[in-house]
N, C-alpha and C positions, 0 to 999 in steps of 0.2 A: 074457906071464905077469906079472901082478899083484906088485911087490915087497910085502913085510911091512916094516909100520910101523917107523919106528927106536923104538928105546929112546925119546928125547925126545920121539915122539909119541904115545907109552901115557901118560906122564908128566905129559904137559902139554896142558891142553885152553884154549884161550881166552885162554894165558896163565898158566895155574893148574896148581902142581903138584901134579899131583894125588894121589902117595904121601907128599908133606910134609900134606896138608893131609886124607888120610885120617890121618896119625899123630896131627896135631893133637886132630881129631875122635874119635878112640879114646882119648888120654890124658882128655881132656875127660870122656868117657863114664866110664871108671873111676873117675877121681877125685869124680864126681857119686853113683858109686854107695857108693863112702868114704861120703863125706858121709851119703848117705843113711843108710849101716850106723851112723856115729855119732851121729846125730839119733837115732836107734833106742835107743843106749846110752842117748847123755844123760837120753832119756824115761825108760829101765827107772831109773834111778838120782834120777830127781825121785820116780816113784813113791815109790823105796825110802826116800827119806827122809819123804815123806808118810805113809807106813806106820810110820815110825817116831815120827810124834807132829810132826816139824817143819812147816813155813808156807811150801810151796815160793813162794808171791808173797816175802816176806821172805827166801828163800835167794836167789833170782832180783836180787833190789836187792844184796844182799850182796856175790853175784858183780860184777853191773856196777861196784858201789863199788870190790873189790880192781882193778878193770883203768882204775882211773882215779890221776891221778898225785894225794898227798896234799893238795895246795894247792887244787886242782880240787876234791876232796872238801869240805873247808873250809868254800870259796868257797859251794858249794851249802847245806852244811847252814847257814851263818851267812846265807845267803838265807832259806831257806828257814825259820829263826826269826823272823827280819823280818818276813818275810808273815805268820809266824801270828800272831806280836804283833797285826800292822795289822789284823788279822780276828776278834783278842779272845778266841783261841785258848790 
């Protein structure tokens, strides 16, 4: 008669554990579908400010401008008067 596989051999195939790395693959999947649930907010919430008269392109630079450190900020727009000077802007 035939024994049944140990614990360690359900577990692991080639090497690979394989309940660590279905958990891996399940949190993975969850937190992709987060994301996806908040990609969804974000949109309903551009809308809403679109509907309210705002310039979601100009909200969109605003945001990236707050998640940049002041000096950085700066740095670009004092560029970026440069170039318009040199361009006669």
């Amino acid at each position: 008669m035939a024994q049944a596989p140990s614990t360690q051999e359900n577990t692991e195939v080639g090497g690979i554990a394989g309940e660590r790395l279905r958990s891996i693959v399940e949190r993975i999947e969850r937190l992709e579908e987060e994301k996806k649930a908040l990609s969804s907010d974000i949109k309903d919430i551009f809308a809403e400010a679109k509907s309210a008269g705002f310039d979601v392109k100009v909200l969109r630079a605003v945001i990236r401008l707050r998640k940049q450190e002041p000096a950085e900020v700066e740095e670009q727009e004092t560029l970026l008067d440069l170039y318009r000077r040199a361009l006669g802007m």
